[in-house]
N, C-alpha and C positions, 0 to 999 in steps of 0.2 A: 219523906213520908214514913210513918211506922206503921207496921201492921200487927195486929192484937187479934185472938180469938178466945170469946168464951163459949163455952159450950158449941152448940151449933153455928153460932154468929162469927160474923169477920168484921171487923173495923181498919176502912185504911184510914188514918188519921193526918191529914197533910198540915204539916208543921210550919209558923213563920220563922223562916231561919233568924230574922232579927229580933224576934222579942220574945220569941220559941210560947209564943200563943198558938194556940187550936187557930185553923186558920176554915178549913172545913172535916168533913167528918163523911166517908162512904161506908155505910151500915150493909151489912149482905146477911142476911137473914138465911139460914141453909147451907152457908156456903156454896150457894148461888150465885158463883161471881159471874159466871157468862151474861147473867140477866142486869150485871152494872159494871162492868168494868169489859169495855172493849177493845181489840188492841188494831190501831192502825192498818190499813190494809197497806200502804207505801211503805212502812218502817217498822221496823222491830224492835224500833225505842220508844215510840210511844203508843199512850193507852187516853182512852176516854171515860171518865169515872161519874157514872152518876149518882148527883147530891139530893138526898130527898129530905126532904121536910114539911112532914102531912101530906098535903092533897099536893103540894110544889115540888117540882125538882128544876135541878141544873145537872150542865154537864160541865164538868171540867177538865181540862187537857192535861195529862200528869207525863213528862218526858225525861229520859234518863240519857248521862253524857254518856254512859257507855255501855255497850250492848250485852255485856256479862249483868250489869245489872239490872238492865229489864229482862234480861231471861232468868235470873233468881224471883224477879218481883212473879213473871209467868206462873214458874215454876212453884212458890209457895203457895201460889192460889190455889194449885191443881192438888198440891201435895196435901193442903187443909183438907180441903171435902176428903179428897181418896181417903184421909188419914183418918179424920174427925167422923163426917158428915156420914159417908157411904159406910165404913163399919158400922156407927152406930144402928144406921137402921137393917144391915143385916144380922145383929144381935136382935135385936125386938122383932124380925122374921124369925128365926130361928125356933123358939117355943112353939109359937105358929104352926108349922112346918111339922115340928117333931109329934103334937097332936095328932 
């Protein structure tokens, strides 16, 4: 899977290893990942990602062979918002605030 963020958004983008086509596409709007990407209660390698499209979703199972790197995949979700999401909007509080 690769994961891309513009602006406020997250994309995990899960890749066909064979033909390295878009295979499905998990959009987080806010960097809201708790609200589409769940992780396992029995294991800390996998996560459940859901796919929306329009008024539709799925879920799909996204598992890693080893446990360093689902605690990176954890870790970059939490570190986006903290990084991205949560500054931004304590910047646009701020003016706010200083009034």
């Amino acid at each position: 899977c690769r994961i891309a963020g513009k602006g406020q958004d997250l994309s995990i983008k899960m890749i066909d290893a064979s033909s390295g086509q878009l295979f499905a596409q998990c959009v987080i709007p806010n960097g809201e990942y708790d609200k589409y990407v769940e992780r396992a209660i029995d294991s800390s390698r996998y996560f459940v990602l859901k796919i929306t499209n329009g008024q539709r979703h799925a879920f799909i199972g996204l598992g890693f062979e080893e446990r360093n790197d689902a605690f990176d995949f954890n870790c970059t979700l939490s570190d986006f918002k903290s990084t991205w999401v949560d500054r931004e909007k304590e910047v646009e509080e701020a003016p706010a605030a200083a009034a």
